[in-house]
NUGUNU-714435 format. One record per atom (N, C-alpha, C): residue in one letter; x, y, z. Coordinates in steps of 0.02 Angstrom, whole numbers, padded with zeros to 5 digits, always signed. Example, Ala and Ser with C-alpha at 12.3 -4.5 7.8 and 13.67 -1.06 7.14 Angstrom:
<pts>
A+00660-00284+00390A+00615-00225+00390A+00660-00165+00390S+00642-00112+00354S+00684-00053+00357S+00645+00002+00394
</pts>
This chain:
<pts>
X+04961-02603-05486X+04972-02670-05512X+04908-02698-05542X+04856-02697-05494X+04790-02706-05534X+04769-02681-05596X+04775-02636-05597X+04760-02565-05648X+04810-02605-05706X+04866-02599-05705X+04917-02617-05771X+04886-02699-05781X+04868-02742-05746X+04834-02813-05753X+04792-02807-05795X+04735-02779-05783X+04668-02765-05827X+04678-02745-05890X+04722-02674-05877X+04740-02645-05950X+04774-02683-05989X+04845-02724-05966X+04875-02773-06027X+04820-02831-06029X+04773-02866-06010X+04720-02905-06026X+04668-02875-06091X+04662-02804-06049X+04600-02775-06111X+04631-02760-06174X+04690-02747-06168X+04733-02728-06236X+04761-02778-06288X+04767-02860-06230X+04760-02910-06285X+04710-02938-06311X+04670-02939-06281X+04594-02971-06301X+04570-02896-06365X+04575-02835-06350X+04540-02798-06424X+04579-02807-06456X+04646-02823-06464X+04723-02821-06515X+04683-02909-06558X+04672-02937-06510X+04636-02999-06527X+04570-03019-06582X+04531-02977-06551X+04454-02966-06581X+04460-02907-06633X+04513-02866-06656X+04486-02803-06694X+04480-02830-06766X+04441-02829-06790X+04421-02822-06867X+04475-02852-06918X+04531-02800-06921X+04565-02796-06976X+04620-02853-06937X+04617-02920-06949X+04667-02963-06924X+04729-02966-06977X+04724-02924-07016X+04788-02924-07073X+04821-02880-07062X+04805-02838-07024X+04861-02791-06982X+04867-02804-06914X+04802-02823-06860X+04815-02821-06795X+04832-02916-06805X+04878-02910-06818X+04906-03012-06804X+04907-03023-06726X+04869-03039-06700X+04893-03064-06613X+04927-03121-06609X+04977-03166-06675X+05025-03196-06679X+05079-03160-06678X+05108-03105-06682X+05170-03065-06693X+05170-03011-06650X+05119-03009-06610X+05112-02979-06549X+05177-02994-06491X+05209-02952-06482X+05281-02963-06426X+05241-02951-06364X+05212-03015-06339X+05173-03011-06270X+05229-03004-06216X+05289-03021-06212X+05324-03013-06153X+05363-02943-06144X+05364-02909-06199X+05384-02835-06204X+05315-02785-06189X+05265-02816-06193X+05218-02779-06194X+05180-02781-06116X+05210-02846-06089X+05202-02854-06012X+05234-02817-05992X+05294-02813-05996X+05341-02765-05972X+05334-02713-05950X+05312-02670-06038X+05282-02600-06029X+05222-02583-05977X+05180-02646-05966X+05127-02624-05927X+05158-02632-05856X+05216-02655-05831X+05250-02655-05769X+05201-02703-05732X+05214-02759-05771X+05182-02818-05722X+05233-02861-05687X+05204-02894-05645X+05257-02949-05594X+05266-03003-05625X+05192-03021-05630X+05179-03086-05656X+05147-03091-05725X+05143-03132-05780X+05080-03133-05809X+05036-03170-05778X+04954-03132-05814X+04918-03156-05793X+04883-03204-05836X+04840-03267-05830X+04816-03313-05826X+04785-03292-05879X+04786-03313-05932X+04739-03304-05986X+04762-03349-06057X+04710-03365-06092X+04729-03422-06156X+04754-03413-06220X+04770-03302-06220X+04815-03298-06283X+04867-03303-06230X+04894-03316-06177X+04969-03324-06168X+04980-03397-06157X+05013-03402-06172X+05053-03496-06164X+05152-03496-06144X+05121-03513-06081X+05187-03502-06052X+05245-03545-06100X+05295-03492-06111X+05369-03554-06168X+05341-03528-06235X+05283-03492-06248X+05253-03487-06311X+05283-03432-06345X+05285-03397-06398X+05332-03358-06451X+05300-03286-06445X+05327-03255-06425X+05325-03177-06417X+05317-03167-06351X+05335-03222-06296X+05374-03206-06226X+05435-03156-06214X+05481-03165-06268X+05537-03127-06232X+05543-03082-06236X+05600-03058-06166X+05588-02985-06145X+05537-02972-06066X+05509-03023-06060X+05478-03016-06013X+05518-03094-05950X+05535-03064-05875X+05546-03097-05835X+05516-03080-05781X+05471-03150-05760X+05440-03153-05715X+05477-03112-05633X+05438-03069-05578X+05493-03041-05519X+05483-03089-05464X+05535-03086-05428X+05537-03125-05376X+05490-03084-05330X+05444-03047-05351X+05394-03005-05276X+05336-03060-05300X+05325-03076-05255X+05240-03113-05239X+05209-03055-05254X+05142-03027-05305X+05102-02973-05310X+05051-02987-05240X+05026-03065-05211X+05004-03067-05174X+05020-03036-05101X+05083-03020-05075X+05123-02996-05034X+05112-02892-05030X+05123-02859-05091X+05118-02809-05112X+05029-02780-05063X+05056-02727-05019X+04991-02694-04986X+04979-02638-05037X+04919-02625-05005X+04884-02550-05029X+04909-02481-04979X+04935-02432-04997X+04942-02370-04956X+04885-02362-04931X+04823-02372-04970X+04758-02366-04939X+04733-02396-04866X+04725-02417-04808X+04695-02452-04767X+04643-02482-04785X+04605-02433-04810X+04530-02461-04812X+04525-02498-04895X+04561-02471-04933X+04605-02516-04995X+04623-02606-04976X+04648-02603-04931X+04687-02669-04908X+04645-02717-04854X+04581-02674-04822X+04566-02725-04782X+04515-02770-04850X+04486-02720-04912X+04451-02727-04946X+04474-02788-04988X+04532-02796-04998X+04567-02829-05053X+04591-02899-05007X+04585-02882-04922X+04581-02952-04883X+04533-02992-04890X+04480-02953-04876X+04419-02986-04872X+04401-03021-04952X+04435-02996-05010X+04385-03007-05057X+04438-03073-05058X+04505-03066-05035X+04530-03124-05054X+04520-03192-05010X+04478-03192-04958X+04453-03232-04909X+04392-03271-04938X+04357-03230-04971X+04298-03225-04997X+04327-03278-05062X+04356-03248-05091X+04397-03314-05142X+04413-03358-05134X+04441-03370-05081X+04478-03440-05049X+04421-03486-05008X+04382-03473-04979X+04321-03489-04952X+04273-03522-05034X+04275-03485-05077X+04253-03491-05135X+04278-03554-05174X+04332-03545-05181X+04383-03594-05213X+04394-03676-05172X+04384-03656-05100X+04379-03734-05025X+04315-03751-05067X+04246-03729-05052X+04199-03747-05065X+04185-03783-05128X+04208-03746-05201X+04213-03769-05267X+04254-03829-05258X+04315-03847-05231X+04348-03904-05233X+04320-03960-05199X+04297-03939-05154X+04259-03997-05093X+04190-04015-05159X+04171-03964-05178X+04092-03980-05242X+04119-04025-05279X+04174-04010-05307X+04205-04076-05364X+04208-04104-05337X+04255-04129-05301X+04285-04195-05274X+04212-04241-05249X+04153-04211-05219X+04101-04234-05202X+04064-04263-05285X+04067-04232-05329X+04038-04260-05384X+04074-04308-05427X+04125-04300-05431X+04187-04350-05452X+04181-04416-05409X+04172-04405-05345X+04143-04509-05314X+04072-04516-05341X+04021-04471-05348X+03969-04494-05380X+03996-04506-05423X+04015-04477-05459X+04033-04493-05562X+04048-04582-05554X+04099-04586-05506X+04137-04629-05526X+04087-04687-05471X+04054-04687-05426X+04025-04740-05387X+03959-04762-05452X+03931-04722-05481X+03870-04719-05530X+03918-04755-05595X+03972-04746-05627X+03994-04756-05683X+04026-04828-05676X+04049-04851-05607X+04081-04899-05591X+04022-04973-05580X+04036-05030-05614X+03977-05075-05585X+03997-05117-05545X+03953-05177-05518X+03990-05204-05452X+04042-05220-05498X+04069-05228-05406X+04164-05256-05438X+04146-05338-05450X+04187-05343-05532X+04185-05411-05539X+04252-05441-05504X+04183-05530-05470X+04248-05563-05415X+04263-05608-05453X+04330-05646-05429X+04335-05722-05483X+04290-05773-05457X+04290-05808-05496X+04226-05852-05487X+04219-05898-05407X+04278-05909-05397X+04264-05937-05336X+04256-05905-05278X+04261-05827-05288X+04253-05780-05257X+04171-05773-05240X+04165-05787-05307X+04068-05777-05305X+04035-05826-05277X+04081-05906-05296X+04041-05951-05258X+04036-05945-05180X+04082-05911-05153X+04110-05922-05084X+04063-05870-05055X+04057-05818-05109X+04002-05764-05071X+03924-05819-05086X+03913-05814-05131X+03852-05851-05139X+03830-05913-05045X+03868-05958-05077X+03859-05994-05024X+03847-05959-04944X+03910-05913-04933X+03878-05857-04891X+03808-05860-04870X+03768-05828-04901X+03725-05795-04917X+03664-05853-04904X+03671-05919-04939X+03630-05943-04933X+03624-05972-04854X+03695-05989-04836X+03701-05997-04759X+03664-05936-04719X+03662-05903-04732X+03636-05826-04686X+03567-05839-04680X+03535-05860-04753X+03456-05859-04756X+03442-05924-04755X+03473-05989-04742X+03451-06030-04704X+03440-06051-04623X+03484-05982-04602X+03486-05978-04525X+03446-05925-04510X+03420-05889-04544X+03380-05829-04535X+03298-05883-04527X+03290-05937-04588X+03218-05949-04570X+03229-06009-04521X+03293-06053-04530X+03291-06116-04449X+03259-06066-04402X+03302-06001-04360X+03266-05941-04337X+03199-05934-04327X+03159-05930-04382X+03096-05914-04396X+03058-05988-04384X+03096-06035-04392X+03059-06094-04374X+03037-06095-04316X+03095-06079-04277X+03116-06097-04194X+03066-06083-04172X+03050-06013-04194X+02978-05959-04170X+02929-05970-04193X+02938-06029-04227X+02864-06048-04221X+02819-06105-04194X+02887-06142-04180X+02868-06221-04146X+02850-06190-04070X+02914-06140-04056X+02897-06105-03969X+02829-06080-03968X+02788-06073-04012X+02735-06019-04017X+02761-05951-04012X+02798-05936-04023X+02818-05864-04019X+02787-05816-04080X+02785-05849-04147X+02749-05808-04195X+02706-05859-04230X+02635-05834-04256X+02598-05873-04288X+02608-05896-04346X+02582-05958-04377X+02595-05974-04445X+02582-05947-04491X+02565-05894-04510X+02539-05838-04537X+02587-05782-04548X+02624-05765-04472X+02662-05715-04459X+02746-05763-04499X+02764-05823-04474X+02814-05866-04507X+02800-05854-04582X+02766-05871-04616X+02743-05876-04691X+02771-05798-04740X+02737-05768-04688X+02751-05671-04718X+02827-05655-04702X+02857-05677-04647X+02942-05678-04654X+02974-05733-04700X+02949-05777-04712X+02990-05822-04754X+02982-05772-04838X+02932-05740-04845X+02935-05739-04920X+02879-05796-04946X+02854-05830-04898X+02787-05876-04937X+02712-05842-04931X+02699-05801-04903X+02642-05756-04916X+02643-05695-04897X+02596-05634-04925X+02615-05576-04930X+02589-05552-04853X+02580-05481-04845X+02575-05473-04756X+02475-05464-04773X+02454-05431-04835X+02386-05429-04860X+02350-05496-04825X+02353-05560-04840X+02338-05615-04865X+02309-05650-04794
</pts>
């Protein structure tokens, strides 16, 4: 099955690429008779075929999963496990990579969310409530003696910690 895969692949791609395109047309190419002949299950995945596309017929897809299909070989089949583990492990990882760059894309491409306006005032005001209780705070600690006027000044934002 492998073997006939490769070969109807390599046979459309040079039928594709040869020189003389006034005889080798890979438009009038009967790809589903020509699957056939190579005794495939499935077609395979490739961009001269377009599934519904014109020089399909003749060819019907089989109800055998090729994935299902063992090797007489043992050592054939544990080989063709592993490589397909190795794929799938491959393929988790690649999907988890997108999906991880796709929230960057979109957290980097996205700007803040605009709020309606009274949305903003309501945050605003917020905000200023927070940092007027943050330095009452800083007051407190300083009438208690708890921090020096110096040390108050450098938390408010009125002098630097240098100074």
């Amino acid at each position: 099955m492998e073997a006939g895969t490769k070969a109807f692949v390599s046979y459309v791609r040079a039928y594709k690429e040869h020189h003389c395109k006034f005889i080798f047309r890979p438009q009038d190419l009967a790809l589903g008779r020509l699957a056939s002949a190579f005794a495939l299950l499935r077609l395979p995945r490739m961009p001269e075929i377009k599934q519904g596309g014109k020089g399909l017929e003749g060819f019907t897809p089989s109800t055998v999963d090729p994935d299902t299909v063992r090797f007489r070989d043992k050592a054939r089949e544990k080989q063709r496990q592993a490589v397909r583990k190795q794929q799938a492990k491959e393929r988790q990882a690649g999907a988890e990579q997108q999906q991880s760059q796709q929230r960057q894309r979109k957290a980097a491409l996205q700007p803040e969310v605009h709020l309606p306006a009274a949305k903003r005032r309501k945050q605003r005001e917020r905000e200023e409530l927070e940092e007027m209780d943050r330095e009452y705070a800083l007051l407190t600690k300083l009438r208690r003696g708890k921090i020096t006027a110096h040390e108050y000044d450098v938390a408010a934002g009125l002098a630097s910690d240098s100074e």
